[in-house]
C-alpha positions in Angstrom: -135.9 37.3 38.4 -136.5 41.0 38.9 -140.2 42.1 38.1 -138.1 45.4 36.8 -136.2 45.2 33.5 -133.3 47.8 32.7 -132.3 49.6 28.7 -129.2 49.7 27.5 -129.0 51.6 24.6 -125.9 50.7 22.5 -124.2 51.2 19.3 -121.1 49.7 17.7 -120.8 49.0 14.4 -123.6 47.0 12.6 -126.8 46.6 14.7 -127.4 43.5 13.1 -124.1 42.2 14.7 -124.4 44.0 18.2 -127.8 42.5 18.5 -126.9 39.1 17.6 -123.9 38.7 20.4 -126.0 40.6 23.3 -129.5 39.1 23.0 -127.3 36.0 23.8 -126.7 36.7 27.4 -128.0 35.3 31.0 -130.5 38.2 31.7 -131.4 39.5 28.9 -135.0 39.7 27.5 -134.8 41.2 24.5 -132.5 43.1 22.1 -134.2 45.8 19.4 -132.5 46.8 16.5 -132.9 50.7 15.6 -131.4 54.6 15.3 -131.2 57.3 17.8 -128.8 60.3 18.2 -129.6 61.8 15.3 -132.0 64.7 14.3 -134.6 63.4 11.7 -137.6 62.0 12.8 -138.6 58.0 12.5 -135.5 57.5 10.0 -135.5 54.5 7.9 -132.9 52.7 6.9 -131.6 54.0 3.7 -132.3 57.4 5.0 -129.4 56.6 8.0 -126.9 54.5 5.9 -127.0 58.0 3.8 -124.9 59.6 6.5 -127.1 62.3 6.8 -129.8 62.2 9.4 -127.2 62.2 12.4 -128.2 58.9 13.4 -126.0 55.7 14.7 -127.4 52.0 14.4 -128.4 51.2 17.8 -129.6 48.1 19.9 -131.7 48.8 23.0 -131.0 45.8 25.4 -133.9 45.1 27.6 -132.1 43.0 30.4 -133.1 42.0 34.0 -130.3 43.6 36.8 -131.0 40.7 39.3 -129.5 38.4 36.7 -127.2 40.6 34.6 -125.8 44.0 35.9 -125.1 47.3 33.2 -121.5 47.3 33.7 -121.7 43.9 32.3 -123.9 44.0 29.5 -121.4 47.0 28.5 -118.3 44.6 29.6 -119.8 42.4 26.2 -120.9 45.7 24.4 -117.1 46.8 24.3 -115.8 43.1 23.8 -117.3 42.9 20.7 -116.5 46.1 18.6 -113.4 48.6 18.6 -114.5 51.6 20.9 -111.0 53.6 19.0 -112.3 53.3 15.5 -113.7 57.1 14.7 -117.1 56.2 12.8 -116.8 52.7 11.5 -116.7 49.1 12.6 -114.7 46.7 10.2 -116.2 47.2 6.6 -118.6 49.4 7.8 -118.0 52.8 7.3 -120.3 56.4 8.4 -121.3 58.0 11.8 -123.8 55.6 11.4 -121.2 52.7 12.5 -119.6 55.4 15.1 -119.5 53.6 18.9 -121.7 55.1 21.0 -123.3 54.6 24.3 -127.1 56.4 25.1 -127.7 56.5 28.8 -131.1 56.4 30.4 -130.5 57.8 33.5 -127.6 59.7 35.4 -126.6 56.3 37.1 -125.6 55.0 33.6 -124.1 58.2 32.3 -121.5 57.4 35.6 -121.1 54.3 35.1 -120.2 54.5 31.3 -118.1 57.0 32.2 -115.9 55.3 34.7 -115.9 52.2 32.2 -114.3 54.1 29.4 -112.1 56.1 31.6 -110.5 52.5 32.7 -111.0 51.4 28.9 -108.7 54.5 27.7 -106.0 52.8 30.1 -105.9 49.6 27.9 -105.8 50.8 24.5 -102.6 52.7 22.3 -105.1 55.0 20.6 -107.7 56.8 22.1 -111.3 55.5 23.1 -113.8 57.5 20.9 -116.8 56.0 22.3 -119.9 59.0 22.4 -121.4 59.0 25.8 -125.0 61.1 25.7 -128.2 60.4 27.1 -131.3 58.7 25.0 -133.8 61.2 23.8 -135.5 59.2 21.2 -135.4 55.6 20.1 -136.0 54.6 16.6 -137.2 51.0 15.9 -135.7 49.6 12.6 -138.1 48.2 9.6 -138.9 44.7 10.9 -136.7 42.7 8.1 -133.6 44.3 10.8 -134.9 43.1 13.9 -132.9 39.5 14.4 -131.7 39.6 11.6 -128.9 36.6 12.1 -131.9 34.7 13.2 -133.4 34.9 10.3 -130.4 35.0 7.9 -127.6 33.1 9.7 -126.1 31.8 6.1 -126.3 35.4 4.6 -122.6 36.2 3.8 -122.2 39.2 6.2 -123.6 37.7 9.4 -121.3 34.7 8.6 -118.1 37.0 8.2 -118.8 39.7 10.7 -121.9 38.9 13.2 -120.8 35.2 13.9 -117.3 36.0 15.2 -118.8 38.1 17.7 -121.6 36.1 19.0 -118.5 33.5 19.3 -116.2 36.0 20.9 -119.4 36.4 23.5 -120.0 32.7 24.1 -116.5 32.0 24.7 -115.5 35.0 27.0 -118.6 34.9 28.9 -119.4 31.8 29.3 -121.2 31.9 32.7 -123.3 34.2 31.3 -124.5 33.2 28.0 -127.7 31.9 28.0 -128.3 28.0 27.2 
């Protein structure tokens, strides 16, 4: 195990559903619910399912490289929602749902970019996914953070955020975390 952990800040869709699929990886430490990319400060909820403060639901991925490299964590990240849909995610409609990747560093902004080059490749319509680097992080109100955890009958997480923690398990196998 590294002594240095790596962010992946990632949004598609849902945060409550993102977080639920990625936290379950090999190599990954923790998954945070929250907004960036937008241009109010601290934004609450409400304020960012309004549409108007710019924001997107986000995760920030704290995982460990030595056990779980970035090009995989975004491997599951774009396994689990549709990186064509302009600004939603199955019910979930607004820029707030829009797919979008927030690099930390120049080395991410590459590598993101070379994944959705090859992504574009393997889809009819056009990969829409935002590509811009972090400049502020948001943590969501504290009912957000694990939400499935703590809700795993709640109608929603049962119709949307199961299926992907599912899709995660099965495809990546090796990697899921026991």
């Amino acid at each position: 195990m590294s002594d240095q952990f790596e962010t992946a800040t990632l949004g598609g869709g849902c945060f409550w559903c993102v977080e639920a699929a990625l936290e379950q990886l090999a190599g990954v430490e923790s998954v945070t619910s929250g907004y960036a990319g937008g241009h109010v400060d601290d934004p609450t909820y409400r304020q960012v399912c309004s549409g108007n403060t710019g924001h997107a639901e986000v995760v920030q991925v704290e995982f460990d490289p030595d056990v779980i490299a970035y090009d995989e964590v975004l491997e599951a990240f774009f396994e689990i929602h549709d990186p064509t849909q302009l600004n939603r995610q199955g019910p979930d409609v607004g820029s707030q749902y829009r797919s979008i990747v927030l690099t930390h560093d120049e080395a991410q902004r590459e590598i993101v970019e070379a994944y959705v080059d090859a992504l574009d490749e393997e889809y009819d319509d056009d990969v829409v996914t935002e590509i811009e680097p972090l400049e502020t992080f948001y943590r969501a109100e504290e009912k957000h953070q694990d939400y499935f955890a703590k809700n795993p009958d709640d109608a929603y997480c049962t119709f949307h955020a199961k299926p992907k923690m599912e899709k995660v398990r099965e495809k990546f196998e090796a990697k899921v975390a026991n």
